[in-house]
Backbone as numpy.savetxt, mean C-alpha at the origin, in Angstrom:
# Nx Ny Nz CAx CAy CAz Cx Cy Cz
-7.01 -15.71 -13.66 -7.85 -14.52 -13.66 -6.96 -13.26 -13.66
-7.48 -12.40 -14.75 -6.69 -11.05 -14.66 -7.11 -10.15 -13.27
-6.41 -10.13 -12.54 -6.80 -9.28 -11.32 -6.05 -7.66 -11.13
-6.45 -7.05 -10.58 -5.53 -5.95 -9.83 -6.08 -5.54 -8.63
-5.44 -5.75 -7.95 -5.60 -5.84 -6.17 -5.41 -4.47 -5.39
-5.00 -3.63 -5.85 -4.52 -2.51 -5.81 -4.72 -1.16 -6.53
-6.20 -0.58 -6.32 -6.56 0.79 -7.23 -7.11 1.95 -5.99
-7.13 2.83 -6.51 -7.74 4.25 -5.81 -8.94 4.77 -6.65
-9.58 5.81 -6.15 -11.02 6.29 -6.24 -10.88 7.99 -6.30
-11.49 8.14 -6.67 -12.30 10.02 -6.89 -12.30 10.17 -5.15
-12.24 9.15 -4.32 -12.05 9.64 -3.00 -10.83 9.83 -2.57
-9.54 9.64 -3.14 -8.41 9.77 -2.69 -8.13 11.14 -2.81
-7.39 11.71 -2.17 -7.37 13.64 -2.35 -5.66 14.05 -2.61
-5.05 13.07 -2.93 -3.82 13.39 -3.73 -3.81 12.51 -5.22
-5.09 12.03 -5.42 -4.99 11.61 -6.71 -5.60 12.42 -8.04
-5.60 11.89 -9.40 -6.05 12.51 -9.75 -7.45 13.33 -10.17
-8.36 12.52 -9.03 -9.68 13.16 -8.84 -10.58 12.67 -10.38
-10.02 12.03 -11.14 -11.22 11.72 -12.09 -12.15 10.57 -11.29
-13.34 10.50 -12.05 -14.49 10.00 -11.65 -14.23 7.87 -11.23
-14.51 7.64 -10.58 -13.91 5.85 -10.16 -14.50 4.85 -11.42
-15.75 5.38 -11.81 -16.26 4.83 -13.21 -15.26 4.51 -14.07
-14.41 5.56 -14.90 -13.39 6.07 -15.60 -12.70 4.74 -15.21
-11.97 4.46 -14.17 -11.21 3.37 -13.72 -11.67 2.36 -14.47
-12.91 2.26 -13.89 -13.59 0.48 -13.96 -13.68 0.41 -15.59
-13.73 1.45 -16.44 -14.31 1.09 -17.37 -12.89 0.75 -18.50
-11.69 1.56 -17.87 -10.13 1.47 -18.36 -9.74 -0.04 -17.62
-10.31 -0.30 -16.93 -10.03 -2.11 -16.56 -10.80 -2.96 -17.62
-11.66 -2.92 -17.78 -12.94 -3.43 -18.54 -12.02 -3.25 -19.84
-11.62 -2.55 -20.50 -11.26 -2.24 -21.47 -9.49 -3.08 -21.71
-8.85 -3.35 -20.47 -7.60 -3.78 -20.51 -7.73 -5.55 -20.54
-8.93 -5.69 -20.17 -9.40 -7.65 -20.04 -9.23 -7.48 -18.79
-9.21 -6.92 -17.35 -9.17 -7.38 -15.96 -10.40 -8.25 -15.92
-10.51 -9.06 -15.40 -11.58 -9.80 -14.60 -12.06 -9.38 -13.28
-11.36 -9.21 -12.26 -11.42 -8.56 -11.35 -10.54 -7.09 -10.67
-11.33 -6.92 -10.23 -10.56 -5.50 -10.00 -10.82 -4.63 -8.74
-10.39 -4.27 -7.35 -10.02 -3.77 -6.19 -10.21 -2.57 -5.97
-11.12 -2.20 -5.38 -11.50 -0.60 -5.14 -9.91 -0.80 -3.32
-9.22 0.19 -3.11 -8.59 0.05 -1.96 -8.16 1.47 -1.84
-9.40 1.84 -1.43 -8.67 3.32 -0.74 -8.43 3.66 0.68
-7.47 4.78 0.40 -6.88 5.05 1.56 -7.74 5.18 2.99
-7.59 4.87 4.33 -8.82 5.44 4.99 -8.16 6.74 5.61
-9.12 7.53 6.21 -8.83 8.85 6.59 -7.51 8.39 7.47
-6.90 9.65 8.32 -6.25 9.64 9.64 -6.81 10.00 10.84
-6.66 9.14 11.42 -7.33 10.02 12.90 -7.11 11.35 13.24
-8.26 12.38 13.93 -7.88 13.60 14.23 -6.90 13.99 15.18
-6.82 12.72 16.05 -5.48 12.82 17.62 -4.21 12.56 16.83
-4.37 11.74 15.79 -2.79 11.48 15.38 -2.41 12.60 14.56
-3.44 13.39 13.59 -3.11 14.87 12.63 -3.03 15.34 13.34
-3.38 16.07 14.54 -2.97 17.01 15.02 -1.54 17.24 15.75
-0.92 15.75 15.67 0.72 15.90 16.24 2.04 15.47 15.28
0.65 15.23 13.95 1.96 14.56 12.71 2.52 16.17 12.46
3.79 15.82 12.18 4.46 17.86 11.71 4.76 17.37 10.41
3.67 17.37 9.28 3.27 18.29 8.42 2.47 19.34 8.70
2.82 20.24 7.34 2.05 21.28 6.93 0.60 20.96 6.67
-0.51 21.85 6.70 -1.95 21.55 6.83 -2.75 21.29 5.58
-1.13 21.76 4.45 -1.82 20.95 3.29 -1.34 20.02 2.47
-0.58 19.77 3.11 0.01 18.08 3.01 -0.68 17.37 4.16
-1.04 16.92 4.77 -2.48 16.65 5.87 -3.38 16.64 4.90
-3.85 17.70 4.49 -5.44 17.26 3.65 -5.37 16.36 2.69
-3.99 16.21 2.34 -4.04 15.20 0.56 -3.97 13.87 1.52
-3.98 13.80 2.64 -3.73 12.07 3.55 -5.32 11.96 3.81
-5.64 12.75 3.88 -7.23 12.67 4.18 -8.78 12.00 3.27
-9.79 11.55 3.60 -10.57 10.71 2.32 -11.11 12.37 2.18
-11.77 12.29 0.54 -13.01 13.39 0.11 -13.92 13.46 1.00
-14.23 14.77 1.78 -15.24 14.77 2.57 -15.15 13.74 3.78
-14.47 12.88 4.02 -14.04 11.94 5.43 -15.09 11.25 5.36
-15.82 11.11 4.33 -16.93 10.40 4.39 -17.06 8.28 4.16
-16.65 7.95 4.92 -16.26 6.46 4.56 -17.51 5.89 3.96
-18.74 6.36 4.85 -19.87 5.57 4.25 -20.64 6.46 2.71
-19.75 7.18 2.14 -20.23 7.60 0.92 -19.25 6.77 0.15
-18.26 6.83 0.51 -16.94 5.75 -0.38 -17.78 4.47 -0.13
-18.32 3.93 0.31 -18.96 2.38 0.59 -19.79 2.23 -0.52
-20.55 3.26 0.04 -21.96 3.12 -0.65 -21.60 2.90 -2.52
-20.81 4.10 -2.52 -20.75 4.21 -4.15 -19.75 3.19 -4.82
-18.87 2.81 -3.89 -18.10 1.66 -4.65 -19.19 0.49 -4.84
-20.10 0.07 -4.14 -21.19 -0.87 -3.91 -22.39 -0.81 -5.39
-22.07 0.33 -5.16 -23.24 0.80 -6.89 -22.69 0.60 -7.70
-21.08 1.27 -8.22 -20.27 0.32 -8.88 -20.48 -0.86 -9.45
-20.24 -1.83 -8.32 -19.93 -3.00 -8.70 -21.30 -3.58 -8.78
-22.67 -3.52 -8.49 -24.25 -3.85 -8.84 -24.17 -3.43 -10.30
-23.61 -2.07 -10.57 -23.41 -1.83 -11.75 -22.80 -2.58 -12.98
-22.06 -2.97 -12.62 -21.13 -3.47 -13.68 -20.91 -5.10 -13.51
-21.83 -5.94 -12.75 -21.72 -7.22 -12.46 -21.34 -8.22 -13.44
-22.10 -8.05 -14.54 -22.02 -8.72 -15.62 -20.90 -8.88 -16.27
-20.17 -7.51 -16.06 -18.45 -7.14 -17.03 -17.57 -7.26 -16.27
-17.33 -7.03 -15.02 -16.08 -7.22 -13.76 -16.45 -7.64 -12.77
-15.92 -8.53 -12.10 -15.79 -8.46 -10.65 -14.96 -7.52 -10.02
-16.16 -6.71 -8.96 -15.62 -5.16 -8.51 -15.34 -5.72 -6.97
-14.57 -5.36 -6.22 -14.45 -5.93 -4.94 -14.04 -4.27 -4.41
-14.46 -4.22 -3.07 -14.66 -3.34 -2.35 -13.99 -3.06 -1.11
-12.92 -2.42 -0.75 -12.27 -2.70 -0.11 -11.43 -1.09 0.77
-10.23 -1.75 1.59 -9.67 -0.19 2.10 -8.04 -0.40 1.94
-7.46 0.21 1.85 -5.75 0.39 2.09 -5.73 0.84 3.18
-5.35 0.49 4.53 -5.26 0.70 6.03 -4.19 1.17 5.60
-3.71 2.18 6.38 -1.93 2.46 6.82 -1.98 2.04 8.64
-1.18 1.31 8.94 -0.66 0.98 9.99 0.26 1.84 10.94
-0.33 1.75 11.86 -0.27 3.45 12.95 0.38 2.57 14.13
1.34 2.68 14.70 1.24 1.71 15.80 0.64 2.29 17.29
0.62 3.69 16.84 -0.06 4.71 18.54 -1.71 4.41 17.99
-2.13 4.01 17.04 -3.42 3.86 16.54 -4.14 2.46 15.91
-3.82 1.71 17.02 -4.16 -0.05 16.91 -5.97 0.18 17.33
-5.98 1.06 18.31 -7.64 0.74 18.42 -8.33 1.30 17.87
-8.11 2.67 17.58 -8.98 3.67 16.49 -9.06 2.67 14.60
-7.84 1.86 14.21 -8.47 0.83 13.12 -9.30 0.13 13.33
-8.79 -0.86 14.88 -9.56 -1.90 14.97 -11.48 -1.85 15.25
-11.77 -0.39 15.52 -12.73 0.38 15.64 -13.10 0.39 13.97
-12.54 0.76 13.04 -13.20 1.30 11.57 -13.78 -0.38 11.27
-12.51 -1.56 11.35 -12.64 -2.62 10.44 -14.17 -3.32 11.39
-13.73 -2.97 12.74 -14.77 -4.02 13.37 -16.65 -3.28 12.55
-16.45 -1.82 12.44 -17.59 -1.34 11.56 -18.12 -1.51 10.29
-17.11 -1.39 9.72 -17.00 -1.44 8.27 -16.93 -2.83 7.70
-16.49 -3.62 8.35 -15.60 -4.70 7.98 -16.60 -5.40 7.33
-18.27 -6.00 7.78 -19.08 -6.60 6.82 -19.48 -5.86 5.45
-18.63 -5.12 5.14 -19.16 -4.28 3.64 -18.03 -4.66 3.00
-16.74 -5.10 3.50 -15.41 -5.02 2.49 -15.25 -6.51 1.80
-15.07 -6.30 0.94 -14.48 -7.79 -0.27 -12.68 -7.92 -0.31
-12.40 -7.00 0.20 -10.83 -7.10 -0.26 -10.05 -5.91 0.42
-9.39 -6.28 1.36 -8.34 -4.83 1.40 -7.06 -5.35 1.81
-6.00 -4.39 2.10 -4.83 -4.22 2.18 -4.00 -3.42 3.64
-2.96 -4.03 4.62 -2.52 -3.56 5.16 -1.23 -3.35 4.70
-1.05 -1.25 4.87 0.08 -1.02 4.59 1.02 -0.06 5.30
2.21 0.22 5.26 3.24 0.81 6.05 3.42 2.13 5.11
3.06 3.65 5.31 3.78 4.35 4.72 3.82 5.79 6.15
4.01 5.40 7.28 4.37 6.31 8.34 5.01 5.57 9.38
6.19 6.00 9.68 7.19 5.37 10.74 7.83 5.95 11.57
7.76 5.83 13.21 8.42 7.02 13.63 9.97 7.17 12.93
10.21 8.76 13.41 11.44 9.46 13.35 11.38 10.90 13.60
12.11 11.68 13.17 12.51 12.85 13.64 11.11 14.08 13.87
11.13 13.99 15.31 9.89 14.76 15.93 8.68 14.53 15.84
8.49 13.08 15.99 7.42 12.29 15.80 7.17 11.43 14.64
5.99 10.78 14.47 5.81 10.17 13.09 6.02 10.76 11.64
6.62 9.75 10.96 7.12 10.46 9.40 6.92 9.87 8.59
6.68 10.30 7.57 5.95 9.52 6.13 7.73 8.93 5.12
7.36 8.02 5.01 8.31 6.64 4.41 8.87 7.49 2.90
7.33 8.19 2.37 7.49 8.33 0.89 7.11 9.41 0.39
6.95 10.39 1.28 7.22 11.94 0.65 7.83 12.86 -0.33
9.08 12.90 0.09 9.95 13.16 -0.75 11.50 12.81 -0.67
12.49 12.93 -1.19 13.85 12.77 -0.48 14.24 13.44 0.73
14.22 14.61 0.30 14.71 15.84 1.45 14.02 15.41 2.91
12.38 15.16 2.51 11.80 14.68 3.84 12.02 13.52 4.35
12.86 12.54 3.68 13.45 11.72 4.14 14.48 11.28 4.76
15.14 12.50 4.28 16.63 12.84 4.68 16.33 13.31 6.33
15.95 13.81 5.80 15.47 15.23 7.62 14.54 14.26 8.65
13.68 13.99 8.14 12.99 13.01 9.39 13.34 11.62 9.85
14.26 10.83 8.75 14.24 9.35 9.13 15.92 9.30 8.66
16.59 9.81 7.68 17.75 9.28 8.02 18.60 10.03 9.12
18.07 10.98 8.87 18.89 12.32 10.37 18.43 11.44 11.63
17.53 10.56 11.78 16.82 10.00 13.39 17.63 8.37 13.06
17.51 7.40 12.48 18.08 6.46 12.90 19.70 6.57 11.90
20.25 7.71 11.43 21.90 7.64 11.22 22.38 7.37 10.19
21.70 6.22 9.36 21.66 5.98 8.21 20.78 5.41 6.97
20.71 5.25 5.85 19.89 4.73 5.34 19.27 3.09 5.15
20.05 2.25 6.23 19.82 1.01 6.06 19.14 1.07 7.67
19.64 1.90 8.65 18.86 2.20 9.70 17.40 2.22 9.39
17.01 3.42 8.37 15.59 3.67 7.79 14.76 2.32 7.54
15.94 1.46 6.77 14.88 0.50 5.98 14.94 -0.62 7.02
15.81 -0.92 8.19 15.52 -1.86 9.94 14.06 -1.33 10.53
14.24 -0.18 9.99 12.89 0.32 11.07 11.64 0.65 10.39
11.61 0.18 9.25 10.46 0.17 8.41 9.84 -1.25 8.29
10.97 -2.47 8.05 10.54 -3.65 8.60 10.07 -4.03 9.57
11.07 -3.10 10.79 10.35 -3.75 12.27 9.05 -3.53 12.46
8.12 -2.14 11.89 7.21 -1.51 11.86 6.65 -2.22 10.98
6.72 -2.99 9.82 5.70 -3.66 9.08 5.79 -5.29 9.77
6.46 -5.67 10.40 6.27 -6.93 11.57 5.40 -6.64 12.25
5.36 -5.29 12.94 4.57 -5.01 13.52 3.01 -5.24 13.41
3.23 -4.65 12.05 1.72 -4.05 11.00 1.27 -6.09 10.83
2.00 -6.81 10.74 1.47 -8.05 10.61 1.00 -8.87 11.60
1.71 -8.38 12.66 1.00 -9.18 13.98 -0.21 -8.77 14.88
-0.23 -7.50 14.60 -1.01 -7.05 15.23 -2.52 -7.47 15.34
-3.27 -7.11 16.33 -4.52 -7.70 16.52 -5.35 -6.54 16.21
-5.81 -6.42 14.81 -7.00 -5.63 14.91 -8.31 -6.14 14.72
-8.50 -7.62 14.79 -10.03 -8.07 14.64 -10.09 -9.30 13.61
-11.30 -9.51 13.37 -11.59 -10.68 12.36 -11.41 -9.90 11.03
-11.60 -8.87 10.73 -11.90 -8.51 9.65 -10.28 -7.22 9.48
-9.31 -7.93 9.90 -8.15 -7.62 9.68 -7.46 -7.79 8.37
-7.08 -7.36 7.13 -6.64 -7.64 5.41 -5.23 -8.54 6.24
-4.86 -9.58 5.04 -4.40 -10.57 5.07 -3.57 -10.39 4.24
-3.36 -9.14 3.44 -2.19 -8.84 1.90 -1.31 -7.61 2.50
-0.46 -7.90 2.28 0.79 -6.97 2.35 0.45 -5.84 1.35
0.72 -4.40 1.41 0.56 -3.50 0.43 1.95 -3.17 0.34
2.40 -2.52 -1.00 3.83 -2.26 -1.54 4.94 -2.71 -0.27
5.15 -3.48 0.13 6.45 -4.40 0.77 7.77 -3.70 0.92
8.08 -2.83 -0.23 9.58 -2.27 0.20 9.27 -0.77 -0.25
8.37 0.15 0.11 8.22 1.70 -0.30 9.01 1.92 0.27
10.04 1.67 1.18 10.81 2.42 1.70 12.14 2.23 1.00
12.21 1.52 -0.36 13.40 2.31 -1.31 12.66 2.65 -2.14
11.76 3.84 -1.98 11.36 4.69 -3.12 11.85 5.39 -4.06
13.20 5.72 -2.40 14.35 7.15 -2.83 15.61 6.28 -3.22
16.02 5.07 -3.33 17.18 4.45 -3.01 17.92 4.79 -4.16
17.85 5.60 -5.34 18.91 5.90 -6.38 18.92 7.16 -5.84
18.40 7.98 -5.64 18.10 9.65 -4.64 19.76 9.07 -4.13
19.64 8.04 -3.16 20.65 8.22 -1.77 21.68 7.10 -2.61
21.61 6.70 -3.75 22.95 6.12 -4.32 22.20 4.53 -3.33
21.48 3.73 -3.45 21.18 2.76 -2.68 20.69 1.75 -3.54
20.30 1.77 -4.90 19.83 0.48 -5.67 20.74 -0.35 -5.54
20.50 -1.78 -5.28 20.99 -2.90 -5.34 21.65 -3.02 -4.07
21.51 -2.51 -2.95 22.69 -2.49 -1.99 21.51 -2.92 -0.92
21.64 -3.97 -0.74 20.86 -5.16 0.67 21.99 -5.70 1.40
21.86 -5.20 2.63 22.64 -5.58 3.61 22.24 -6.86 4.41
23.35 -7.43 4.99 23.06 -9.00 5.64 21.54 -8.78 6.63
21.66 -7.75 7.46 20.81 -7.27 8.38 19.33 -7.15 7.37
19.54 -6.14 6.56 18.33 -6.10 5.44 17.77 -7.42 4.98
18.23 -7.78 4.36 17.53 -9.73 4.23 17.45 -10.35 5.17
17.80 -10.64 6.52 17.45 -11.24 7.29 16.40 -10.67 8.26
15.70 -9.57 7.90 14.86 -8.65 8.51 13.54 -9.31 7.37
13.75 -9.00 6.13 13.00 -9.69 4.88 12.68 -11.02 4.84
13.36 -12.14 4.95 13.10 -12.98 5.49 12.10 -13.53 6.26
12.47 -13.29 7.43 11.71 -13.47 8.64 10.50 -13.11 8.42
10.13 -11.64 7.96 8.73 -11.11 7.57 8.33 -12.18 6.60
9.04 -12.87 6.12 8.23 -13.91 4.42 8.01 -14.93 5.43
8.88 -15.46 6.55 8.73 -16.64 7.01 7.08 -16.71 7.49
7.24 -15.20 8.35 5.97 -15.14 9.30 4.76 -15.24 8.20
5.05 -14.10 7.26 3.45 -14.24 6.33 3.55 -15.86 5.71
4.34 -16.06 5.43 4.06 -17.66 4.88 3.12 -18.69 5.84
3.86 -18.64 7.61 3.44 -19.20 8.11 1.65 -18.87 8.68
1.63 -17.52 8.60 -0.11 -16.58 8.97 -1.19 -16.80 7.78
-0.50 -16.96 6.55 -1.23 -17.18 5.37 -1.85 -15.95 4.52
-0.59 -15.43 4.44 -0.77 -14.05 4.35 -0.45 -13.85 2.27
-0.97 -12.76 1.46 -0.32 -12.51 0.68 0.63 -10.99 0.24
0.92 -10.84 -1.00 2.09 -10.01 -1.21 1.22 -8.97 -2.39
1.27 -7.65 -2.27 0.37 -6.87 -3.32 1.72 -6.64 -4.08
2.07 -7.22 -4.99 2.98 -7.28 -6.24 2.90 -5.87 -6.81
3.28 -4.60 -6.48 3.07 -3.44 -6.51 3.72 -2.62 -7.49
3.30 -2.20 -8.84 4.13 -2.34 -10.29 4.54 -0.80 -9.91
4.02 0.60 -9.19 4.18 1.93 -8.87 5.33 1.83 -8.69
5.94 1.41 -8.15 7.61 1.78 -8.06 8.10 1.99 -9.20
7.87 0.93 -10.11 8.93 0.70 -11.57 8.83 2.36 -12.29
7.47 3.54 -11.79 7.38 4.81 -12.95 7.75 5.53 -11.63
8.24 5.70 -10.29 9.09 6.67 -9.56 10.25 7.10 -9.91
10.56 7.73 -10.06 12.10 8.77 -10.65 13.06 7.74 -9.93
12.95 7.83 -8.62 13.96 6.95 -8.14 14.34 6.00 -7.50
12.66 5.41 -7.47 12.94 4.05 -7.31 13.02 2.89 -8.57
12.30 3.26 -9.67 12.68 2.29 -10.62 12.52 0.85 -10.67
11.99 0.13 -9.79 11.53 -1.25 -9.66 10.31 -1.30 -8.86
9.76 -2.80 -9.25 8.33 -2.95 -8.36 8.59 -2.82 -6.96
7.67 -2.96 -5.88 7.37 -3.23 -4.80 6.74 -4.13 -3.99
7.65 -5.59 -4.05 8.46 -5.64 -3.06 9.91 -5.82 -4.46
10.55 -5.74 -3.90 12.03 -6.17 -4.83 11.98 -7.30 -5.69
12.51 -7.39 -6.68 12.55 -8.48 -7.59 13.32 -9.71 -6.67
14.41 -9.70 -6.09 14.68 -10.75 -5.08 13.83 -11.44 -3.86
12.94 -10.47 -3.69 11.66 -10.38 -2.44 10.71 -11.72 -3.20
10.33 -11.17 -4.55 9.25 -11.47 -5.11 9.95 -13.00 -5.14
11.51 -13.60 -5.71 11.57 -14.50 -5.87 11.72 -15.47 -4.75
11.93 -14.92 -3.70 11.73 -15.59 -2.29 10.90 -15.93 -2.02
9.78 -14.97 -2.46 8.31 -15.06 -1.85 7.86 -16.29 -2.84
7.91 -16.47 -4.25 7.70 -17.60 -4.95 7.98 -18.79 -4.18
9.21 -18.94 -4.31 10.30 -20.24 -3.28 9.34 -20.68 -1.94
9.22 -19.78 -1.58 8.26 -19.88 -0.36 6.41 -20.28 -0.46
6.06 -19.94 -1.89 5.00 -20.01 -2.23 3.89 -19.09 -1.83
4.31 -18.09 -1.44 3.64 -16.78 -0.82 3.10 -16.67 -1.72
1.34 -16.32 -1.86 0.58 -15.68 -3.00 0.68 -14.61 -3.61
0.56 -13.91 -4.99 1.44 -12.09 -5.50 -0.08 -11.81 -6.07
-0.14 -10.79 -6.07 -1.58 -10.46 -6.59 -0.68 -9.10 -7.30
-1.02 -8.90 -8.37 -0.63 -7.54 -9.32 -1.43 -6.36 -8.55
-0.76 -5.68 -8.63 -1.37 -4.34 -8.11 -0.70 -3.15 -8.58
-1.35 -2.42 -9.51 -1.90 -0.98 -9.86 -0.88 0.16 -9.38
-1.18 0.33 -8.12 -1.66 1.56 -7.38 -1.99 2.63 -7.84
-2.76 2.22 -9.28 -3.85 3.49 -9.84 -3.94 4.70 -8.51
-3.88 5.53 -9.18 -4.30 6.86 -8.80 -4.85 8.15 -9.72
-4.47 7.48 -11.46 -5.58 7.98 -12.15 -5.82 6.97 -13.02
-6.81 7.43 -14.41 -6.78 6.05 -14.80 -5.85 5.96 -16.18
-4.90 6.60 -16.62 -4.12 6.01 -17.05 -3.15 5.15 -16.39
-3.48 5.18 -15.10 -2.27 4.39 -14.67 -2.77 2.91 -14.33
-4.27 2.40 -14.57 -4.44 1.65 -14.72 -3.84 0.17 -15.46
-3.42 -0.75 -15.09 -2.70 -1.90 -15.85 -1.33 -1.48 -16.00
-1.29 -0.67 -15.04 0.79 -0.13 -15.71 1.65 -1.54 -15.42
2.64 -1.76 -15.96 3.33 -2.75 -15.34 3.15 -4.30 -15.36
1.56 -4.52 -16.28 1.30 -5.64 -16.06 2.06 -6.76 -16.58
2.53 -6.66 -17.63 3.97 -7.39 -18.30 4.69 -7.75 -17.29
5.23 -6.71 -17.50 6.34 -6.91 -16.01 5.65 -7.89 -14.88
4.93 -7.34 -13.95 4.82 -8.71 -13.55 4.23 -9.98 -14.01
3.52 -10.19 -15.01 3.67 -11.77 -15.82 5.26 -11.84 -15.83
6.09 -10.98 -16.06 7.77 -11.96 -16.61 8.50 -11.93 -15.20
7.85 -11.49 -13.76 8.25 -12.45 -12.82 7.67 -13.80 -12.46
6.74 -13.67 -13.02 5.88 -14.80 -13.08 6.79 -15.97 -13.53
6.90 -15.71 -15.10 7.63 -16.63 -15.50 9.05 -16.57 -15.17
9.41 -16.38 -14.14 11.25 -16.22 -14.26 11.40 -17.44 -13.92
C-alpha cells in the first residue's frame, strides 16, 4: 500500500496555509492509498509563557485558532468525503515535553477515540535558559544547545536521551506507537561541518533506542524532509539508522512532512531505494 504517514493541514500556522483538500487531492493524484492527517498539537499556555522565544515565533508553534475540535471535526469530513478514493486517517504529531507528561496525557486520554494514526515526536530539548527548539535555525542552535551541553555531539546525547524519554513514557492507552523524524537533530550537521561524523557514544545511544522500539513494538516515520533542508541533506532517521532498523525489522512508514502541497510525495523514490538496498 502506497502510504504517507506524515502530512500537515491549513491548521498548521508555519505552513503554507493552503486549504487540506488541496493535499488529499495531490495524494489522490500521486496513487497514495492511504494518507495521514498529523498535525501539530498546540503548546501549553504554562510551558509558552517560559519558552524564550519571541511572540512570533510562539504563534507559528501554535494550531489555527487552538481549536483541536475544529481540526477533528474537519479532518473527519475529509475523509467521509473522499472514502471511496483514499484512506484518510486522522491523527496528531505530539511533540514531547518532558515538564508536560500530564497536560498530553490529558489531550490523548480526550481526543484519543477520534484518532486513526499519530506520531510521537522530539523537536524541543532543554538547554540554554530553558527549553529549546532542536530545529530552528543554526545560530539558535548554536546559542541555546551547543553553548549549554559544549559540543555538537553533546546536542545530539541529549536529544536521544530526551527521545528515550519520549518512548517510555506513560501517557495512556491512546499513546502513538511511531517515532516522528528520528534524527532532526542533524538538521544543521553540514551548518557545523558534521555530515557523516557518528560517534561511538552516538550509535550506541541509537541503538539502544532501536533495541527498545523493537522490543515495545514500536515504528519509524521514514521522514523524506530532511533530504530538501539546506543542511541537512538526507532523510530522517539516517540512512545507517534506517538500515539497522531493517536488520532489526522495525516497521518504516514513508512520511511527507507536507507542509504544503507541493511537497506532497517528495522523496518517495528515495525511500523505495532504501527499501530495496
Amino acid at each position: 500500500m502506497k502510504r504517507d504517514g506524515h502530512t500537515h493541514t491549513q491548521y498548521c500556522l508555519h505552513g503554507s496555509g493552503e486549504e487540506t483538500e488541496a493535499f488529499v487531492i495531490r495524494a489522490i493524484e500521486k496513487g497514495f492509498e492511504m494518507y495521514s492527517f498529523t498535525e501539530h498539537l498546540p503548546l501549553p499556555e504554562t510551558f509558552l509563557k517560559e519558552f524564550p522565544y519571541s511572540s512570533e515565533i510562539k504563534r507559528q508553534l501554535e494550531l489555527r485558532d487552538n481549536n483541536l475540535d475544529n481540526y477533528i471535526r474537519e479532518m473527519h469530513d475529509l475523509k467521509k468525503k473522499y472514502k471511496e478514493r483514499i484512506q484518510l486517517m486522522v491523527g496528531f504529531e505530539m511533540d514531547y515535553l518532558p515538564s508536560e507528561e500530564a497536560y498530553l496525557k490529558c489531550i490523548l486520554k480526550e481526543y484519543g477515540k477520534y484518532l486513526d494514526d499519530s506520531l510521537l515526536s522530539v523537536h524541543i530539548i532543554e538547554g540554554q535558559g530553558g527549553f529549546r527548539c532542536i530545529d530552528m535555525n543554526p545560530e539558535d542552535f548554536k546559542e541555546g544547545l551547543i553553548n549549554c551541553y559544549s559540543s555538537y555531539e553533546g546536542v545530539q546525547l541529549a536529544y536521544y536521551k530526551t527521545v528515550k524519554q519520549a518512548l517510555m513514557a506513560d501517557l495512556g492507552q491512546y499513546k502513538p506507537k511511531r517515532l516522528g523524524h528520528f534524527t532532526l537533530c542533524n538538521k544543521f550537521q553540514h551548518y557545523f561541518n558534521q555530515a557523516g561524523q557518528t560517534t561511538e557514544k552516538i550509535q550506541k545511544a541509537v541503538r539502544e533506542i532501536l533495541l527498545y522500539m523493537k522490543e515495545t513494538g514500536w515504528s519509524i516515520d521514514t521522514n523524506m524532509a530532511g533530504l530538501f533542508k539546506e543542511y541537512c541533506k538526507e532523510a530522517y532517521p539516517s540512512p545507517w539508522i534506517i538500515r539497522e532498523a531493517r536488520r532489526l525489522k522495525i516497521p518504516l512508514v514513508y512520511g511527507s512532512d507536507s507542509h504544503a502541497v507541493d511537497h506532497v510525495g517528495r522523496g518517495y523514490d528515495e525511500y523505495l531505494s532504501f527499501l530495496n538496498e
